[in-house]
C-alpha positions in Angstrom: 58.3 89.8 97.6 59.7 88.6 94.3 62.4 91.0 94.2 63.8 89.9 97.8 63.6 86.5 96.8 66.0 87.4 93.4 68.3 89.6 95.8 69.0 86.9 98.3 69.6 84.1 95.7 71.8 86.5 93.9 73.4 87.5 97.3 74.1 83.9 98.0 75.6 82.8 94.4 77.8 85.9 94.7 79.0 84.8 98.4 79.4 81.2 97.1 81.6 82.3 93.7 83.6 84.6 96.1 84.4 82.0 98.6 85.1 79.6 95.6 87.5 82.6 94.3 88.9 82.9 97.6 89.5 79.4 98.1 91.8 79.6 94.5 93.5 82.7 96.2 93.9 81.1 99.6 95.6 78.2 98.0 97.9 80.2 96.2 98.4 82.5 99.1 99.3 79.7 101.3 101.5 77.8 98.8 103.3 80.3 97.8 103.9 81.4 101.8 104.6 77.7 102.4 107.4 77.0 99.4 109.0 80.6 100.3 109.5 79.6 104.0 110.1 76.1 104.0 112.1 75.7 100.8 113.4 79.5 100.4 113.7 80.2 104.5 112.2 83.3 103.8 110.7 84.6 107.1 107.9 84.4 107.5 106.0 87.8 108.0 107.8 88.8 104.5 106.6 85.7 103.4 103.0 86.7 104.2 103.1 90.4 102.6 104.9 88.3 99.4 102.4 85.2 98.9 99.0 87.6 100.5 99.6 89.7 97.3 99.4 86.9 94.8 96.0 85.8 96.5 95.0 89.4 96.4 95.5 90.2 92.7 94.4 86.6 91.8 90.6 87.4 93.6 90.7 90.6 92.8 90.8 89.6 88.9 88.5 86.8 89.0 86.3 88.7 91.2 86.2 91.2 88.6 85.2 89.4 85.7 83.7 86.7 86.7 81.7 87.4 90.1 80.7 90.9 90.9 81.4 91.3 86.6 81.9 94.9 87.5 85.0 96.0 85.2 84.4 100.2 85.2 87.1 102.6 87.0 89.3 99.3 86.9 92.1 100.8 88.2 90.4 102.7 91.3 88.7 99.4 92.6 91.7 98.0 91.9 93.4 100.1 94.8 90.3 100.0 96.8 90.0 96.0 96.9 94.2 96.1 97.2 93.6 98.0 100.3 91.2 96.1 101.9 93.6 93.1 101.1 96.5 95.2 102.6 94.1 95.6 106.1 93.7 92.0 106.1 97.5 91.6 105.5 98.1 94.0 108.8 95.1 91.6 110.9 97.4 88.2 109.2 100.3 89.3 110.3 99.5 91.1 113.6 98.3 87.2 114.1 101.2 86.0 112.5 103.3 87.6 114.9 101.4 86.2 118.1 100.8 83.1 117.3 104.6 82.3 116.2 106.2 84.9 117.9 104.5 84.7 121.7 102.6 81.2 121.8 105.6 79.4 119.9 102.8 78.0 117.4 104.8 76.7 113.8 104.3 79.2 111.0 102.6 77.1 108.4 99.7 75.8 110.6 99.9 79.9 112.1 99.3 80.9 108.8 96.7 78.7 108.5 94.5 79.8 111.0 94.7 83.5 110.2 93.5 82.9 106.8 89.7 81.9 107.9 89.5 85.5 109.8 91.1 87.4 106.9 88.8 85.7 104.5 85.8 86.9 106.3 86.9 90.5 106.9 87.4 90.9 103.1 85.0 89.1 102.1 82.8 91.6 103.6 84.4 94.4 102.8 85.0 93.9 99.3 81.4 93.3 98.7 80.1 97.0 100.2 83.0 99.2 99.2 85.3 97.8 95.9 82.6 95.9 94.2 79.8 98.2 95.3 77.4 98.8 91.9 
């Protein structure tokens, strides 16, 4: 009984330190996508691969060493959690797409709403395959 009560307290600070992580990543993800379409009319699905790979490396560092604080075979869960970042980039952007492309929806509040379904999906993700002890 003890030792369920330790894992879901530990699950839960993990869940809350990645969602504060991913809030720091989102933020830069969706300033950097919002300077390079507004002020450097980039368009705005390169925009998304450009600024989603800041957030990516950004969580995946501070996820690293500070959350999960799993650092061996750096480089392998490196690609692994970059992966899983690139699927969510695909799911973003297929959204991306529809939203601005079909429903006429502006690309900054677009981007917006894709972010909470991306964050989700790696979220879980991340937690049983790059960070997996």
């Amino acid at each position: 009984m003890k030792d369920a009560i330790l894992t879901f307290c530990r699950d839960r600070r993990i869940f809350v330190v990645y969602c504060a992580i991913g809030m720091m990543g989102v933020s830069i993800d969706y300033c950097s996508y919002l300077a390079l379409v507004n002020w450097f009319g980039v368009h705005y699905l390169l925009a998304n691969a450009m600024s989603t790979s800041l957030g990516i490396i950004n969580n995946f560092m501070f996820n690293s060493f500070f959350n999960f604080r799993v650092q061996d075979r750096f480089w392998r869960r490196f690609v692994s959690f970059y992966s899983i970042g690139l699927l969510g980039l695909a799911v973003s952007s297929l959204l991306l797409y529809i939203l601005v492309g079909y429903f006429r929806f502006g690309p900054n509040l677009s981007k917006l709403a894709t972010l909470v379904v991306v964050v989700l999906l790696q979220y879980n993700l991340n937690r049983l395959i790059s960070f997996r002890k």
